[in-house]
Steps between C-alpha positions, in 0.01 A plus 500: 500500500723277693755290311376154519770238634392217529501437081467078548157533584404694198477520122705715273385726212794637248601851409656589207715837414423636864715780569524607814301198690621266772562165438406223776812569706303828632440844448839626473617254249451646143544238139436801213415433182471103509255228569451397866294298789272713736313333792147489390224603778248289433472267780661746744219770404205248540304261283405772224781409318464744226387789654816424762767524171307822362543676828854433473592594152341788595760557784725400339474738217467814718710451736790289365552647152784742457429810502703672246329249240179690581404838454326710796127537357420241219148371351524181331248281397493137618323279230305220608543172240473191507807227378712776677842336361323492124396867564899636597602338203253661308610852611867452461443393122201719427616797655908434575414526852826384782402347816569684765393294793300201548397253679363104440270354741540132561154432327623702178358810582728793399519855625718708267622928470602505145635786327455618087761743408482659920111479464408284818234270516349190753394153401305265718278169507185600550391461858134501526462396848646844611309696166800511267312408155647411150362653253379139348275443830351831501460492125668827414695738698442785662829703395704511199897567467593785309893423351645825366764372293752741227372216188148453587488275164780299591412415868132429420639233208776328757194470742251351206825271424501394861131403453312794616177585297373792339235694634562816266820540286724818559406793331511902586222635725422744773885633410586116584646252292368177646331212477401197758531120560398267774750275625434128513384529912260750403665864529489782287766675441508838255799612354603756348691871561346871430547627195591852422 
């Protein structure tokens, strides 16, 4: 993607804890690990405003992220929610998650990698103009987060704390000590460890 210029004409969107990204002065000018200004596409991308700043986080995390802070192959699962902000907060007291990266569109709309104990994970507004659902709108989700944890007992009370609920308490099963809660945007999440 060319660097955009000509920054006057445009809008900014912040980006918090971005290690390895280029601020405004280009692509060879690197802030890590603080808060910074990025041009924001929008009106140089056309009048889909949105759908201009998705494109580019989505550049921008492939192609300007270090790369030693990512591993070669990875899966991780980017939850949908909505009150984004409310939702990161959630995970770093329910679960002791660290943000990692994120990003805070100009309308509030947050795009975050957060991390629990090196276990990575993606939050995101919901988008449903480009199929990206909460589980609120759909009315229950179509995945659930397993979180294997060494004190399945005390995780799954630090997340009720945090204002998760209870779907089933932990307890042993299948060679499994777990149990499950939904989180207050509507995922499940079981956790637990195997049992010997």
């Amino acid at each position: 993607m060319p660097w955009i210029r000509d920054q006057t004409r445009l809008k900014s969107c912040a980006v918090t804890g971005a290690r390895g990204v280029p601020d405004s002065r280009g692509p060879k000018s690197v802030i890590r690990n603080s808060t910074f200004t990025i041009p924001h596409p929008s009106r140089y991308l056309g009048a889909d405003a949105h759908g201009a700043c998705e494109a580019f986080y989505s550049r921008l995390h492939v192609s300007r992220v270090d790369n030693q802070t990512m591993p070669h192959t990875s899966i991780s699962p980017m939850l949908s929610v909505r009150r984004g902000a409310k939702a990161v907060e959630f995970y770093q007291s329910a679960f002791g998650a660290n943000v990692v990266y994120r990003v805070d569109a100009p309308d509030g709309a947050v795009v975050a990698r957060l991390s629990a104990d090196g276990a990575e994970f993606w939050v995101a507004d919901e988008s449903p103009e480009h199929k990206n659902f909460s589980p609120e709108t759909l009315g229950g989700g179509t995945v659930r987060m397993v979180l294997i944890v060494d004190d399945p007992d005390a995780a799954f009370a630090k997340a009720m704390a945090a204002g998760a609920t209870v779907v089933w308490p932990v307890g042993n099963q299948h060679g499994w000590r777990v149990g499950r809660v939904v989180d207050p945007f509507g995922h499940h999440w079981e956790i637990g460890k195997p049992v010997s």
